[in-house]
C-alpha positions as CSV (number, residue, x, y, z in Angstrom):
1,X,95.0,90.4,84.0
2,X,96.6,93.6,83.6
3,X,93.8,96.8,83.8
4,X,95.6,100.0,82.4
5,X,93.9,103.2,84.3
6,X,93.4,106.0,82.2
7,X,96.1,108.3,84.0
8,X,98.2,105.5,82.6
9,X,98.7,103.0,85.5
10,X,98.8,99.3,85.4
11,X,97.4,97.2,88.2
12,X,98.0,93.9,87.8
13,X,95.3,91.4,89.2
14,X,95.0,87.6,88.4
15,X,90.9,86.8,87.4
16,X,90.0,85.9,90.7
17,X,91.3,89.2,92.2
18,X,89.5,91.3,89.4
19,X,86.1,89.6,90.4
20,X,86.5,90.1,93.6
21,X,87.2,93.8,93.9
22,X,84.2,94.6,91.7
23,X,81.9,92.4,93.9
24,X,83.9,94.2,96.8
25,X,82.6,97.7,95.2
26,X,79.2,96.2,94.0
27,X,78.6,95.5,97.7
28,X,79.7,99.4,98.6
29,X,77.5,100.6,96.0
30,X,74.5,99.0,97.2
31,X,75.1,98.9,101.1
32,X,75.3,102.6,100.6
33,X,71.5,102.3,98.3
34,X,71.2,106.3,97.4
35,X,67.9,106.1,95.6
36,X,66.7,102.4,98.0
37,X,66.5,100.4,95.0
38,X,68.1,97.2,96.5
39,X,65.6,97.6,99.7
40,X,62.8,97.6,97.0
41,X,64.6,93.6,96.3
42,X,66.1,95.3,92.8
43,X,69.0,92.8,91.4
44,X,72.0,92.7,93.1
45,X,73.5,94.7,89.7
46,X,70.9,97.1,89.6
47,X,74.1,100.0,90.6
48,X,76.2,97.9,87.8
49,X,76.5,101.3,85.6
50,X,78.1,103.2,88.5
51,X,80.3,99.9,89.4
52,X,82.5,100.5,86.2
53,X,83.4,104.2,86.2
54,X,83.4,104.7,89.5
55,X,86.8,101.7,90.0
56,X,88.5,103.6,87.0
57,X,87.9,106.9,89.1
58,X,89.5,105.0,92.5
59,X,92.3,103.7,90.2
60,X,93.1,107.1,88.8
61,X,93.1,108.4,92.1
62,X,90.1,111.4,91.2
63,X,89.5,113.2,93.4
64,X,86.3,113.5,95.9
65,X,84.7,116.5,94.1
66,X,85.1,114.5,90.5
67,X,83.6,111.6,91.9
68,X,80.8,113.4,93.5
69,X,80.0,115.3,90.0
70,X,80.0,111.6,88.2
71,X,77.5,110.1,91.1
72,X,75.1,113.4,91.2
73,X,74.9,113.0,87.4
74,X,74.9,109.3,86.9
75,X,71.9,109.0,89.6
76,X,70.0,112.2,88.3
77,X,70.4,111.4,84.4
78,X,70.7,107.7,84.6
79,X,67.8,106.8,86.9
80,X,66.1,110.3,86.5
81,X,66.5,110.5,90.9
82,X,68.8,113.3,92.3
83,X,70.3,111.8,95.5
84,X,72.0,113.7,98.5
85,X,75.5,114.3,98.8
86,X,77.7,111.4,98.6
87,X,80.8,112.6,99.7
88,X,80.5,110.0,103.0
89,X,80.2,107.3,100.3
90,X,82.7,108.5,98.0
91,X,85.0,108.5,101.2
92,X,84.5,105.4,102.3
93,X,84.8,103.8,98.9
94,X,88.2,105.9,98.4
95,X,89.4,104.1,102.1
96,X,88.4,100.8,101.2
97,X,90.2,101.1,97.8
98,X,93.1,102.6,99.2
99,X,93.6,99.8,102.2
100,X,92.5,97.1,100.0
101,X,93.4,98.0,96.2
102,X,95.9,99.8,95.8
103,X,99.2,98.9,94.7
């Protein structure tokens, strides 16, 4: 399976792979909990429409401050909760792509 970023680049993953880096950022997403829906026993894919964007973003490479923006607005407009600053998040998520994902 070949996923074209929007800056242009093509990461090549088989299935398997594909499945498991977005349960690999799923898990991210909802160890880090912003708003404590998955404390309060939500469904595992409760963060699912921050899952998406927020692999294109680490694939493009954005950088922290565009990624912050997204997660302030996706959280406050989204889910009608403004959350904290998630530049530690966004950091860690950026590390774990970058030692993991990246090609």
């Amino acid at each position: 399976m070949t996923n074209t970023s929007s800056a242009g680049r093509s990461v090549s993953l088989t299935k398997a792979e594909s499945r498991k880096r977005w349960a690999e950022l799923r898990a991210l997403v909802n160890k880090w909990d912003p708003i404590g829906l998955i404390e309060a026993c939500a469904p595992e894919d409760e963060y699912e429409c921050i899952v998406g964007p927020l692999m294109r973003m680490l694939e493009d490479r954005s950088s922290q401050e565009t990624i912050n923006s997204f997660l302030s607005k996706e959280f406050d407009e989204h889910f009608g909760v403004p959350i904290g600053d998630p530049s530690d998040f966004v950091r860690s998520a950026a590390a774990w792509y970058a030692a993991t994902w990246a090609r």
